[in-house]
MIFI-526728 format. One record per residue (C-alpha): x, y, z. Coordinates in Angstrom, 1 decimal, padded with zeros to 4 digits. Layout:
REM residues N
@X->X	Y->Y	Z->Z
...
This chain:
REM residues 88
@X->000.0	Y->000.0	Z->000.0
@X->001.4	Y->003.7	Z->-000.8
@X->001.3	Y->006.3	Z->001.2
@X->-001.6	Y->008.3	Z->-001.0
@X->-003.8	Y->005.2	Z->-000.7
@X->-002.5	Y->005.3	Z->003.3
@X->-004.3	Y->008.3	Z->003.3
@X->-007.3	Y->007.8	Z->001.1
@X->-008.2	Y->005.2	Z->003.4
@X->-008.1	Y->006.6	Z->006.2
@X->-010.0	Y->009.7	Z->005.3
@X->-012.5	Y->007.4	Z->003.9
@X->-012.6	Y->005.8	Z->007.8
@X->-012.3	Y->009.0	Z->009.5
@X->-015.3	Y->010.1	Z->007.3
@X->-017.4	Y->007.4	Z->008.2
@X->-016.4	Y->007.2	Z->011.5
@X->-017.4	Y->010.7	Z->012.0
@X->-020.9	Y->010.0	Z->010.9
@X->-021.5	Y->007.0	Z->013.3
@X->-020.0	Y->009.7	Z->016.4
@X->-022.0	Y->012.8	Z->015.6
@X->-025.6	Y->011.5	Z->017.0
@X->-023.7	Y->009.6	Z->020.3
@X->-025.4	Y->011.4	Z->023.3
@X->-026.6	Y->014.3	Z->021.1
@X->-028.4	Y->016.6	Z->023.2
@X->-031.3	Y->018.4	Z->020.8
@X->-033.4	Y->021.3	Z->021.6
@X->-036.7	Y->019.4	Z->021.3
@X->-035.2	Y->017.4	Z->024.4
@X->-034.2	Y->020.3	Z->026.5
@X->-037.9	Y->022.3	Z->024.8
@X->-035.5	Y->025.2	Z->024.5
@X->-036.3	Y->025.6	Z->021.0
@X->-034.7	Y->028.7	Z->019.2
@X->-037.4	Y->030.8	Z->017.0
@X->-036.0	Y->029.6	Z->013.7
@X->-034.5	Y->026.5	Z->014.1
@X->-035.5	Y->022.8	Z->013.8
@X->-036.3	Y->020.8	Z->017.2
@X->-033.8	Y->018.9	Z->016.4
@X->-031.0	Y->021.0	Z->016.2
@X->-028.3	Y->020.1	Z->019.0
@X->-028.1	Y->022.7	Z->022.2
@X->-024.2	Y->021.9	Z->022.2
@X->-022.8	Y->020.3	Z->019.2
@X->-019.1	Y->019.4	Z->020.9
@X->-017.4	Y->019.3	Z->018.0
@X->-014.3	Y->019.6	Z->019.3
@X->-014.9	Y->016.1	Z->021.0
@X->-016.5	Y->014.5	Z->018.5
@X->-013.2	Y->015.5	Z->016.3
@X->-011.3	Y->014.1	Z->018.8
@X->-013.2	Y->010.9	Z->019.9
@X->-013.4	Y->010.0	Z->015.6
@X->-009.5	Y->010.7	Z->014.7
@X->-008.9	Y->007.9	Z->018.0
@X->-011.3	Y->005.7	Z->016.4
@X->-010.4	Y->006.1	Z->013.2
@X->-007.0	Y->005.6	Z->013.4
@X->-007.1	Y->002.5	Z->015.4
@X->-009.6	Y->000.7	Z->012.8
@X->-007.1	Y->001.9	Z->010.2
@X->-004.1	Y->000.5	Z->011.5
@X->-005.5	Y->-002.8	Z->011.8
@X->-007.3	Y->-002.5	Z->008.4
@X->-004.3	Y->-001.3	Z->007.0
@X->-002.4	Y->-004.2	Z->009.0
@X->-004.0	Y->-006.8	Z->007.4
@X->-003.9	Y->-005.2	Z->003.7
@X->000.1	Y->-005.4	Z->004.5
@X->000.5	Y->-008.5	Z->006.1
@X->-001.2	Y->-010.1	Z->002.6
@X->-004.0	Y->-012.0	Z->004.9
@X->-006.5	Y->-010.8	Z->002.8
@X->-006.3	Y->-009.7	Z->-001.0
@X->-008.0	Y->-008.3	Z->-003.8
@X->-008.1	Y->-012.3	Z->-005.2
@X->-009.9	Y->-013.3	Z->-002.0
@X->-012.5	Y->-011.0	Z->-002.8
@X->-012.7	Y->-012.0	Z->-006.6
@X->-015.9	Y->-014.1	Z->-006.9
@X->-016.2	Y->-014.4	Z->-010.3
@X->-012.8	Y->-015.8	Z->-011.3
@X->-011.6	Y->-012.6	Z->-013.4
@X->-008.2	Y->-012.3	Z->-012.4
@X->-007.3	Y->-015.5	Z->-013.3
């Protein structure tokens, strides 16, 4: 693995892992009913971003080191995941 397609998959984890960390213990303004003339109920009181940045880059790095651990070590490869034969 190079070190663009080191980082192209970890963006692509950090990405998703962002998306499964945003609603953890999301506090919204329907469940406080301190709802701001203007905005949705379900807008959050007090996003934390700054933690949630932090709790994801953790995360994310951890899953890809032992996603990109195993892509190194050869335990799995692209031929393991060719089901129809096409590689020869």
């Amino acid at each position: 693995m190079g070190i663009t397609s080191a980082i192209v998959l970890y963006a692509v984890i950090w990405f998703l892992t962002l998306l499964c960390v945003i609603p953890v213990r999301l506090e919204t303004q329907g469940d406080k009913g301190e709802i701001v003339p203007g905005t949705h109920a379900g807008s959050p009181v007090n996003p934390q971003m700054k933690k949630r940045f932090l709790v994801t880059t953790i995360i994310a790095f951890v899953l890809w080191a032992i996603i990109a651990g195993i892509i190194l070590s050869g335990w799995i490869t692209v031929r393991d995941l060719d089901y129809f034969r096409r590689m020869g």
